[in-house]
N, C-alpha and C positions, 0 to 999 in steps of 0.2 A: 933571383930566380929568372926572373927577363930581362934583357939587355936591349936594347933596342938602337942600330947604330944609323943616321944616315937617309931613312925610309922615306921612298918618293913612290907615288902610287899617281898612273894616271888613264883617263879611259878615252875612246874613242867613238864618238853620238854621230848622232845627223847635225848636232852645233858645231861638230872638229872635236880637239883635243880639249878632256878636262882635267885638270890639276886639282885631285882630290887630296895627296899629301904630299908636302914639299921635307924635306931635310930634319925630321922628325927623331932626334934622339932621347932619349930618358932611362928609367933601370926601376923595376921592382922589386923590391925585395920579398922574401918566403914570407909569408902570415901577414903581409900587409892586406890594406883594404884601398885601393887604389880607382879615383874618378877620371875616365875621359867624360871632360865639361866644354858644351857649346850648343850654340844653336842648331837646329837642323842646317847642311849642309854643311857644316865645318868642317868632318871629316873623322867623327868620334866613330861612327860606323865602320869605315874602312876601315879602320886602323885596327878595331878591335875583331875584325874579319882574320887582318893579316898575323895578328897576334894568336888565334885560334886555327891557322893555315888554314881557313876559307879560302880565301884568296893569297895572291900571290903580290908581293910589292914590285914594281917594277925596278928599285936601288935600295942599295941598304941590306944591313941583315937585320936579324931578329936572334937572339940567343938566348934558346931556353936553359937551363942547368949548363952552359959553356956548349950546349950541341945547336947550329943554326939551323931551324925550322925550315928554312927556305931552300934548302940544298936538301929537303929529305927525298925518299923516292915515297910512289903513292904509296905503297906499302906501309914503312915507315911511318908515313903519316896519319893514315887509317889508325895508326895503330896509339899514338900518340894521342889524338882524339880522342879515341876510347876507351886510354888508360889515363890521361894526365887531365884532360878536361871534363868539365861540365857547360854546359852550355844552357843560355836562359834568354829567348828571344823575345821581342816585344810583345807578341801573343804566345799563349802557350802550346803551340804546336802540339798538343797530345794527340796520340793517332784515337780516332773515332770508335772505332771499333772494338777500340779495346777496353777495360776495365780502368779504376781507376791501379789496381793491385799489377793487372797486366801490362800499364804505362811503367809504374816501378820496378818491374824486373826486369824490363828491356835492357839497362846500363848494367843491370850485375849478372847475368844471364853472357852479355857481349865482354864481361870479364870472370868468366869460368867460374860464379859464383851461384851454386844450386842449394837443393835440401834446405837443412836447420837454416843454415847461416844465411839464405836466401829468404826464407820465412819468417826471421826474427828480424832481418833487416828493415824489411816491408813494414813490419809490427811497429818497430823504434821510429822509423818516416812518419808513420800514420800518426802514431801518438805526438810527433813533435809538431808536426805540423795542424794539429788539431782536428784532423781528418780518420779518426777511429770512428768506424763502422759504414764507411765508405768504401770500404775493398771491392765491392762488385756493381758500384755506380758506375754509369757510364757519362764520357765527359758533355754529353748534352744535355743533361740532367744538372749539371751544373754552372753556379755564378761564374763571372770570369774572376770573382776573387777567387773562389775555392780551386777554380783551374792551374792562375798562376803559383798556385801552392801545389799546389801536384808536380808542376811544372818545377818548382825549385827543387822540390824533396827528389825527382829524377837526377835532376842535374846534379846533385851531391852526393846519392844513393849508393854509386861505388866509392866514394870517398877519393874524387881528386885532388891533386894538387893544387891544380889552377881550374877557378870557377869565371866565366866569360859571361854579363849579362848585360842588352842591347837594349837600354829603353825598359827594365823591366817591371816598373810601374806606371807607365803610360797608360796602360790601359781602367788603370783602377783610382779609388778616389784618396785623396789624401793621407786620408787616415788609415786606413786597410795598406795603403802602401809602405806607410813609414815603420806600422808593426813589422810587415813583411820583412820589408829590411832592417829590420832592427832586429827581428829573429834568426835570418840569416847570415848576417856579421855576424851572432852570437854561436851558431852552430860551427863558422867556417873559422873560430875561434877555438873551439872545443878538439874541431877535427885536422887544425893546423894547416887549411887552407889557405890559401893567397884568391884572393876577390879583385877583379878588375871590371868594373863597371861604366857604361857610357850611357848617358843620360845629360838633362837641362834641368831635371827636377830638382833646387835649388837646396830644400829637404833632405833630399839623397844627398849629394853633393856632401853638404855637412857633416854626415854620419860617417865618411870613411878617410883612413890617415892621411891620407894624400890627393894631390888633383891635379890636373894636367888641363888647362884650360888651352882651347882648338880653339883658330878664325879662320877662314878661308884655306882650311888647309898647314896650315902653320901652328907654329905654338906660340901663345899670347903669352902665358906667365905660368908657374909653376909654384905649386905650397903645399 
């Protein structure tokens, strides 16, 4: 599913130039469960930015299905976001204002998906995620466990291909984490998703097929 050939990424501060990824190859395969692992600063962030065309690499492609990310027009990529990913950020960015039901339709709503199929979607989220009879909570009313669960059932809600998650138990305690993700491989198993994840949480790490261990930008080892 992703290719990754070559990838150098670097920025430009008030310290001069930073070398956030040097020469970065590897390949995912469809329905894996795939860790970028390191410390902070290593470069597990960028990488999984450029994998989600957040950002741009500065060398190197990236080949999703054999088409390079990196050569798309904004269009293109709008579009590709919208339809091929899910995205799961260190907090759960739910917008405020809206409901927990009204967070859930945003991704199937922005893929032409209304009525039944849109109502029973929300239903199946809710129930999987142990959040039935929360439909019309709002997110300040809730724990940041319950959040990041809302937060994942978004990310998955149109049923992407590829699921992006940055840190996504950083915020929560051990145990509520590892359910978390132990419930989510289990879904993106169901609905033949490909999971690429970056994180240090040693836990997580373990839980999915693969790991691509970052240092300074580099790739230390690979299992």
């Amino acid at each position: 599913m992703l290719e990754i050939f070559s990838v150098c990424k670097q920025y430009t501060s008030g310290r001069g130039h930073i070398t956030a990824l040097t020469d970065i190859s590897f390949s995912v395969a469809k329905g894996q469960s795939f860790t970028l692992a390191g410390k902070s600063g290593s470069g597990k962030t960028t990488l999984l930015n450029c994998l989600g065309a957040l950002e741009q690499p500065d060398g190197g492609r990236i080949l999703y299905n054999g088409q390079d990310i990196c050569s798309m027009s904004s269009r293109q990529r709008a579009y590709f976001q919208r339809r091929d990913i899910g995205f799961v950020f260190q907090t759960a960015n739910l917008l405020p204002w809206l409901t927990v039901a009204e967070n859930l339709m945003l991704p199937l709503e922005l893929n032409s998906i209304y009525g039944k199929k849109q109502k029973g979607r929300i239903e199946e989220l809710l129930a999987c995620f142990d959040l039935v009879g929360y439909e019309k909570a709002m997110p300040g009313e809730m724990s940041g466990g319950e959040n990041q669960r809302i937060a994942f059932a978004r990310a998955i809600a149109h049923k992407p291909a590829l699921i992006l998650a940055d840190e996504p138990t950083s915020s929560l305690d051990s145990v509520t984490g590892y359910n978390l993700i132990e419930l989510i491989l289990s879904l993106c198993d169901v609905q033949g998703s490909t999971l690429v994840v970056a994180t240090h949480d040693p836990e997580l790490i373990e839980l999915t097929n693969n790991r691509l261990y970052l240092k300074d930008g580099r790739i230390e080892a690979a299992t």
